[in-house]
N, C-alpha and C positions, 0 to 999 in steps of 0.2 A: 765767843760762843762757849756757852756751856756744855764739859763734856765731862762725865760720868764714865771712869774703866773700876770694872771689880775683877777681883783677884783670889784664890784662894781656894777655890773649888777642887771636886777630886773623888775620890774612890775611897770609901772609908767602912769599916765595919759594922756592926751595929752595936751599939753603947761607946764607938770612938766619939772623935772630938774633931771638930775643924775651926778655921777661924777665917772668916771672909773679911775683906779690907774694898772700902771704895776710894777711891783718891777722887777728889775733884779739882779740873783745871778753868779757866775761864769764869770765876764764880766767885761771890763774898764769900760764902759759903757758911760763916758762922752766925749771921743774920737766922737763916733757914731751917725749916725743919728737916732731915733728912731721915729717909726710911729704909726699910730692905722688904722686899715682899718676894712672893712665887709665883710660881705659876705652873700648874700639869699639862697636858695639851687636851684641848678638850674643856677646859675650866677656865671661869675667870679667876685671874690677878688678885692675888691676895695679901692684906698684909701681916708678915712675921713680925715687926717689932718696929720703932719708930724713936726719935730720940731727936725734941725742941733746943732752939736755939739755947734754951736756959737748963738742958742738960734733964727734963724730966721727961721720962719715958713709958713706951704703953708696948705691950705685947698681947698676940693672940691667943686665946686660952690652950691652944696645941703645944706652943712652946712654953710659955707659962714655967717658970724654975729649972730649964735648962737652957735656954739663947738667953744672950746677953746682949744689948746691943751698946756702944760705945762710942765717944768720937776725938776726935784731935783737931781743934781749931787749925792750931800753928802748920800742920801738917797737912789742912782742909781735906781730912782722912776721915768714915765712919768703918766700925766695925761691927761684927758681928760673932762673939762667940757662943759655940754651937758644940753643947756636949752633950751625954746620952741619947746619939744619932739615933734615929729607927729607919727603919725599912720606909714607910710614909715619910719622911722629910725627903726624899730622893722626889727632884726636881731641878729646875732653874732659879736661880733667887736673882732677884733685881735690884740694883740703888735705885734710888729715889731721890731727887731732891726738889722740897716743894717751895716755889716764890708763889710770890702775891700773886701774879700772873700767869704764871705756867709751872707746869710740874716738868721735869726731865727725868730722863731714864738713861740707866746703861746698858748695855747689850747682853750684860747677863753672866752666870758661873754656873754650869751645872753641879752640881750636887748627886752624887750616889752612895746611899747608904746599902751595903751589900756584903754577906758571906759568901 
C-alpha cells in the first residue's frame, strides 16, 4: 500500500524559507508523477508545483520564481523548496503521487507564514 508522509511544515516569517519533504513508502515511485498542492478550508485543492517521472516540472503562477520543487529517486523522496513566504502561502500543502490509476495523497503539513 501506498503511503505518502510530508514533513517540514512550521511557523515561518514572511520572506523566510521552508523546505517540505515527502518520502514515499509502498510505491515505484520514480515511474510517477509526483506533486504538492494546498488547500484553504473553504477552497478547492490546488496545485503548487509538480515534477514528471523525467524530472520536468510545472508550477502555479503564485509561486512561479520562488517554490522549487525537486526529487530523489534513490531516496523515493519529493521536495519542495519554498522561499520568499507570504502571508497567502499559509495553508496545508499536500504530496501527491499520480499512477495510471489512482492518485494518492498524504495527510498533509501546515504551513504558516506569520509576523
Amino acid at each position: 500500500q501506498v503511503q505518502l508522509v510530508e514533513s517540514g511544515g512550521g511557523l515561518v516569517q514572511p520572506g523566510g524559507s521552508l523546505r517540505l519533504s515527502c518520502a514515499a513508502s509502498g510505491s515505484i515511485f520514480s515511474t510517477y508523477t509526483m506533486g504538492w498542492y494546498r488547500q484553504t478550508p473553504g477552497k478547492q485543492r490546488e496545485l503548487v508545483a509538480a515534477i514528471t517521472s523525467g524530472g520536468r516540472t510545472n508550477y502555479a503562477d503564485a509561486v512561479k520564481g520562488r517554490f522549487t520543487i525537486s526529487r530523489d529517486n534513490a531516496k523515493k523522496t519529493v521536495y519542495l523548496q519554498m522561499n520568499s513566504l507570504k502571508p497567502e502561502d499559509t495553508t496545508i500543502y499536500y504530496c501527491n503521487e499520480r499512477t495510471a490509476t489512482k492518485n494518492y495523497w498524504g495527510r498533509g503539513t501546515q504551513v504558516t507564514v506569520s509576523s
